[in-house]
NULO-184409 format. One record per atom (N, C-alpha, C): residue in one letter; x, y, z. Coordinates in steps of 0.05 Angstrom, whole numbers, padded with zeros to 5 digits, always signed. Example, Ala and Ser with C-alpha at 12.3 -4.5 7.8 and 13.67 -1.06 7.14 Angstrom:
BEGIN
A+00264-00114+00156 A+00246-00090+00156 A+00264-00066+00156 S+00257-00045+00142 S+00273-00021+00143 S+00258+00001+00157 
end
This chain:
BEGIN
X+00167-00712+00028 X+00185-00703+00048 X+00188-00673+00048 X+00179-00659+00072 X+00189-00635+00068 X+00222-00621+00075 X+00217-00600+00068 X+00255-00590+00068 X+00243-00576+00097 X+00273-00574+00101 X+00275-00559+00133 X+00279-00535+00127 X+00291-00532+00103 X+00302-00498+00095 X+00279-00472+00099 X+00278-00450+00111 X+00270-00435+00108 X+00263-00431+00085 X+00235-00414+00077 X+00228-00401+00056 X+00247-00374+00052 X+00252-00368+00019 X+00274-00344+00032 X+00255-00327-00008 X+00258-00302+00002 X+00248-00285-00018 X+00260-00287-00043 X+00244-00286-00061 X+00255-00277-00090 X+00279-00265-00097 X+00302-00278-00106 X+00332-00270-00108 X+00337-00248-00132 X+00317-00257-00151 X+00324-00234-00169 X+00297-00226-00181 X+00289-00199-00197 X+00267-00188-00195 X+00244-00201-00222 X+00264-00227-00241 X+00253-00243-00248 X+00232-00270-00235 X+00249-00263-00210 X+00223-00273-00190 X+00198-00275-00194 X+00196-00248-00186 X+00176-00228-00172 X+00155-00235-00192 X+00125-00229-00177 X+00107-00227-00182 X+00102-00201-00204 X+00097-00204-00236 X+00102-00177-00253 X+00073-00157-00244 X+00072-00139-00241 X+00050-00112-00238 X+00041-00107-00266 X+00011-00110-00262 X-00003-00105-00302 X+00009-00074-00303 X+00013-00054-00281 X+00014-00031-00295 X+00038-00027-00283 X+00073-00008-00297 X+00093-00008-00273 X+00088+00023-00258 X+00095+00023-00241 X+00104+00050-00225 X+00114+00063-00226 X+00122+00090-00233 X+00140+00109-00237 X+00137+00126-00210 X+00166+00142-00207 X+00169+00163-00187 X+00157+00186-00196 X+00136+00197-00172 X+00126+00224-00171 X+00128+00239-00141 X+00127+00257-00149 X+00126+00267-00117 X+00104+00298-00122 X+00083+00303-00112 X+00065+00323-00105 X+00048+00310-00091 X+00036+00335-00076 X+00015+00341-00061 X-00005+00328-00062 X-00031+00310-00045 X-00053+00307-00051 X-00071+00312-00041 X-00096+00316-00046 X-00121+00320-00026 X-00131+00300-00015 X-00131+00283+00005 X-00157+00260-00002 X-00178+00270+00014 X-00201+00268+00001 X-00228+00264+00020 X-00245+00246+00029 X-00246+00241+00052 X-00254+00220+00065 X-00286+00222+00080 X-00300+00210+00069 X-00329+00206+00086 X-00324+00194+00111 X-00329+00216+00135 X-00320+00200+00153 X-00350+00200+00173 X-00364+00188+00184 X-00391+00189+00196 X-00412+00206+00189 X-00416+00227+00191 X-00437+00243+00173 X-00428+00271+00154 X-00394+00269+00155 X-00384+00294+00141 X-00349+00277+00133 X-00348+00290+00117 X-00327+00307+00098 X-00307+00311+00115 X-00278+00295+00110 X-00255+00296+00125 X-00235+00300+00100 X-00224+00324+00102 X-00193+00327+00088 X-00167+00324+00099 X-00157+00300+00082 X-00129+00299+00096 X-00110+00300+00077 X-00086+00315+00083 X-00060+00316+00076 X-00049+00293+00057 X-00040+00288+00041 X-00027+00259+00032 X-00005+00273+00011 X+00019+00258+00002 X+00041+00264-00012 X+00050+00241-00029 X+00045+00250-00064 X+00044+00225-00080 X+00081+00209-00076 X+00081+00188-00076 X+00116+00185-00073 X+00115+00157-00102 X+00088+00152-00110 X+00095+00133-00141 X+00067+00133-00154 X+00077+00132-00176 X+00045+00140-00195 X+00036+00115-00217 X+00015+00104-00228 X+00016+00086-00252 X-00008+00098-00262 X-00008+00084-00283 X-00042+00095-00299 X-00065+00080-00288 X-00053+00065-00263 X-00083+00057-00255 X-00082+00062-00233 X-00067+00073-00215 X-00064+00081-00184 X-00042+00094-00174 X-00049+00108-00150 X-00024+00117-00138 X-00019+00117-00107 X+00014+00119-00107 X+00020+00106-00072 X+00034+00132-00060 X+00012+00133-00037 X+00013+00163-00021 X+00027+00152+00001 X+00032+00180+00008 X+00037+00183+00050 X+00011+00188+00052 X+00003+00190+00076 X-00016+00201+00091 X-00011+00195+00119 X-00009+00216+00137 X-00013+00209+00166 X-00041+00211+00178 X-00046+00181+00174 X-00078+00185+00180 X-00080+00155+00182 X-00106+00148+00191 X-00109+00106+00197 X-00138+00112+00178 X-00131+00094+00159 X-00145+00081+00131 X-00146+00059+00133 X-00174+00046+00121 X-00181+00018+00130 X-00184+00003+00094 X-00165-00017+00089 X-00166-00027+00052 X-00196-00027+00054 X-00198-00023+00023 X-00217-00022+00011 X-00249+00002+00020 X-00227+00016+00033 X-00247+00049+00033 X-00237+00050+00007 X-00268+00067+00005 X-00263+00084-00021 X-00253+00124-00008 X-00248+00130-00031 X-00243+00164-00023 X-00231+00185-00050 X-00231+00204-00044 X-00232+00225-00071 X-00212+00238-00067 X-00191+00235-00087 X-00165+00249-00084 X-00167+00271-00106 X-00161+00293-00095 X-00151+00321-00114 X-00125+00321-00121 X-00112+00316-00135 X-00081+00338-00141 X-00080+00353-00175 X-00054+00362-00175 X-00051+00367-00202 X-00014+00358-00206 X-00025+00345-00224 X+00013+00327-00230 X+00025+00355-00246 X+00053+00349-00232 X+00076+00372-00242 X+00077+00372-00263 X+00078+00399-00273 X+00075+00411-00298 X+00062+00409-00323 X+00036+00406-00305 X+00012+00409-00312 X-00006+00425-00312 X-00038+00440-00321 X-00056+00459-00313 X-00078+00442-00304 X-00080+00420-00308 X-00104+00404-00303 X-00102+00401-00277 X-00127+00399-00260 X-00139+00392-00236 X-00146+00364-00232 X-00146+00354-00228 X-00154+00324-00226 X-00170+00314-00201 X-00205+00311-00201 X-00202+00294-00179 X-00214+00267-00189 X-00203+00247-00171 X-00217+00224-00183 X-00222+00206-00154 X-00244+00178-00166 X-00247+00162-00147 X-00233+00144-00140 X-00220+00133-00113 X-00202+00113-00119 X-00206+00090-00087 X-00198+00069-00092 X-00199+00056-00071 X-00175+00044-00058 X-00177+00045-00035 X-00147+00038-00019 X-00146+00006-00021 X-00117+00000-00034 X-00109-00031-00037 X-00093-00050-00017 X-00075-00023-00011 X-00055-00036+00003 X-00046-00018+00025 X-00030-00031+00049 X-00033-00007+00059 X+00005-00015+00081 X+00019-00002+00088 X+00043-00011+00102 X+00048+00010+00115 X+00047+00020+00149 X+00043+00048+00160 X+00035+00058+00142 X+00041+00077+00147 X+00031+00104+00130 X+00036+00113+00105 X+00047+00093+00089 X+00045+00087+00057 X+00020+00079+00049 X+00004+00086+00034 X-00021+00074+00017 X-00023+00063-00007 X-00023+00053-00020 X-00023+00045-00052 X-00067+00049-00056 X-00067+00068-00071 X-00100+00069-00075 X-00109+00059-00115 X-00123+00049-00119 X-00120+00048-00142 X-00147+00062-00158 X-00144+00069-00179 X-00170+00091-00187 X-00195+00079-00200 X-00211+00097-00187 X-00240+00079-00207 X-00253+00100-00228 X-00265+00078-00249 X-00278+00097-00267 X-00272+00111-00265 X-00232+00118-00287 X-00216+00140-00288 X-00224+00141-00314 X-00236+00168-00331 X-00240+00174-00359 X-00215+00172-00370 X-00235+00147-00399 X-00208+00144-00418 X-00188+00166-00424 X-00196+00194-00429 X-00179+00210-00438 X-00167+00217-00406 X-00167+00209-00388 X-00148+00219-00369 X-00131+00194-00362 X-00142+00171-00362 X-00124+00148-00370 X-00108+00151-00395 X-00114+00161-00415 X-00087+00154-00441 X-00060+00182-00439 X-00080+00204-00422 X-00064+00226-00418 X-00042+00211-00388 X-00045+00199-00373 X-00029+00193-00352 X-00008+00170-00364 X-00026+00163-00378 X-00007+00128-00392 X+00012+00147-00402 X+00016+00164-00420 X+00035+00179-00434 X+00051+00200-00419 X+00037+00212-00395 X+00050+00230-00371 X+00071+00212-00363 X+00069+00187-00342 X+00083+00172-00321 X+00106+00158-00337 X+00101+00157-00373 X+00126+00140-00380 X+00147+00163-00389 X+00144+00181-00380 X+00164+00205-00375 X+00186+00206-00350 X+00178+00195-00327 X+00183+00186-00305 X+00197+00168-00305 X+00217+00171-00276 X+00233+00147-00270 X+00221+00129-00263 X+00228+00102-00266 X+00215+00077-00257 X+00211+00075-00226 X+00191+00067-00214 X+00199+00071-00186 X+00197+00045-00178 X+00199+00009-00202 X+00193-00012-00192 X+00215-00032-00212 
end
């Protein structure tokens, strides 16, 4: 027998589906570069949460999941440049969640130790 009740969301965040990596709040600048038909498109994007395996931008721009594309920034209060490869996961307007590929271990253990400096952002 089924119930008539509506499905209704996860009441508490014991719910929830857990994330292998959590999110912390960041906020800077990003580059992304985008292959777009026979050239090289730069667009604007603004980090608003970071993990050691991805990060979730603005961008005012239409992104299709699972492009790939090359983001530049440099995380606050830092000297390092960073660009890496990353692919778009998720996407809700103009929020992105991208997650990184073949990110070098030493820039993965340097971010794992950066972002748990950070407020939680999940």
């Amino acid at each position: 027998m089924s119930s008539s009740q509506p499905a209704r969301a996860p009441s508490s965040s014991s719910d929830r589906r857990q994330r292998r990596y959590p999110r912390f709040c960041a906020e800077f600048p990003v580059a992304v570069l985008l292959f777009s038909g026979s050239q090289y498109q730069t667009l604007e994007g603004y980090c608003k949460d970071l993990s050691e395996a991805g990060i979730g931008l603005l961008v005012a721009f239409e992104l299709s999941v699972k492009e790939v594309v090359s983001l530049k920034f440099r995380l606050p209060n830092t000297k390092e440049d960073w660009e890496v490869s990353a692919v778009l996961r998720y996407r809700r307007g103009y929020h992105f969640g991208f997650e990184f590929l073949s990110l070098p271990e030493k820039q993965r253990k340097f971010l794992r130790e950066y972002v748990r400096q950070l407020p939680r952002a999940d």
